[in-house]
C-alpha positions in Angstrom: 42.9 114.1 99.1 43.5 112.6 96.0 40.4 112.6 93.1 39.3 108.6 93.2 39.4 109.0 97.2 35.7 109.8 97.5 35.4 106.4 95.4 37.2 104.3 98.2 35.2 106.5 100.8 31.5 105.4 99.7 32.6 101.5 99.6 32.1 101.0 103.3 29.1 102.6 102.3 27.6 100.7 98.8 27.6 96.8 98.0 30.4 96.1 95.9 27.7 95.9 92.4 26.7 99.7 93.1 31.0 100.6 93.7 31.6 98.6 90.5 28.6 100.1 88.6 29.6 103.5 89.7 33.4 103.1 88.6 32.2 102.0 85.3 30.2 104.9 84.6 33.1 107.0 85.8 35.4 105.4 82.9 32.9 105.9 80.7 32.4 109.4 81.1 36.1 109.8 80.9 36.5 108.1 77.7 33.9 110.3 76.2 35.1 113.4 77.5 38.8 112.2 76.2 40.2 113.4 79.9 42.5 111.2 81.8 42.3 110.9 85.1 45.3 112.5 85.7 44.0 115.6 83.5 41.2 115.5 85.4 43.0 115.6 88.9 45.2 118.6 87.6 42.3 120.3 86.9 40.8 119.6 90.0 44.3 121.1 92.0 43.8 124.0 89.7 40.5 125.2 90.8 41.2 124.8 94.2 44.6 126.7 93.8 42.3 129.5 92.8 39.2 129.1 94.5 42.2 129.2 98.0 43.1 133.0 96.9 39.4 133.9 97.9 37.8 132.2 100.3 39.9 128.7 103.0 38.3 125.6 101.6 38.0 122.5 103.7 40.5 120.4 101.7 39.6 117.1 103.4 36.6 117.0 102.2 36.3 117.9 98.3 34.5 116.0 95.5 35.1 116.6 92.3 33.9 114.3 89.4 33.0 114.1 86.2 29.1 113.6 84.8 27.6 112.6 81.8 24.2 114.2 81.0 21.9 113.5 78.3 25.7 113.2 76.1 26.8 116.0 77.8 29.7 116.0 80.2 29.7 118.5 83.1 32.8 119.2 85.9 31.1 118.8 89.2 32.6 120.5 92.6 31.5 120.0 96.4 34.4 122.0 98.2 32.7 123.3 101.7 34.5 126.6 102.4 35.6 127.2 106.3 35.5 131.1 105.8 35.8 133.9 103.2 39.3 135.8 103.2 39.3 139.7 103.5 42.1 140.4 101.7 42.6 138.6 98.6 46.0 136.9 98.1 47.6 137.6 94.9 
């Protein structure tokens, strides 16, 4: 699942002002936080690469995006875990 999939998911969901509105804040945020999307999706493979050593994520459904609060930009993750491993894989 790629990072901007969740974006095409909620559009069945929003009017296309809200979708718009949303993908605008989303550049925004980017261009403050001087990460590229790309960046940011590499990041995003990155922590589920090591998240995946401890516990089996569900991998069809993550989020991952990029906030802007109060000037502050924070990494936000939803990735629903399936089960914890036992043994860690190293």
């Amino acid at each position: 699942m790629g990072f901007f999939d969740f974006l095409k998911k909620e559009s069945n969901q929003k009017g296309s002002k809200s979708i718009a509105k949303d993908r605008l804040k989303l550049v925004l945020v980017h261009d403050r936080a001087s990460m590229s999307p790309e960046v940011l999706e590499a990041l995003r493979k990155e922590i589920i690469q090591v998240i995946s050593k401890y516990v089996d994520v569900d991998n069809n459904n993550i989020e991952v995006e990029l906030n802007d609060n109060n000037n502050q930009a924070t990494l936000v993750a939803n990735i629903p875990i399936n089960e914890i491993k036992r043994k860690r894989n190293v």
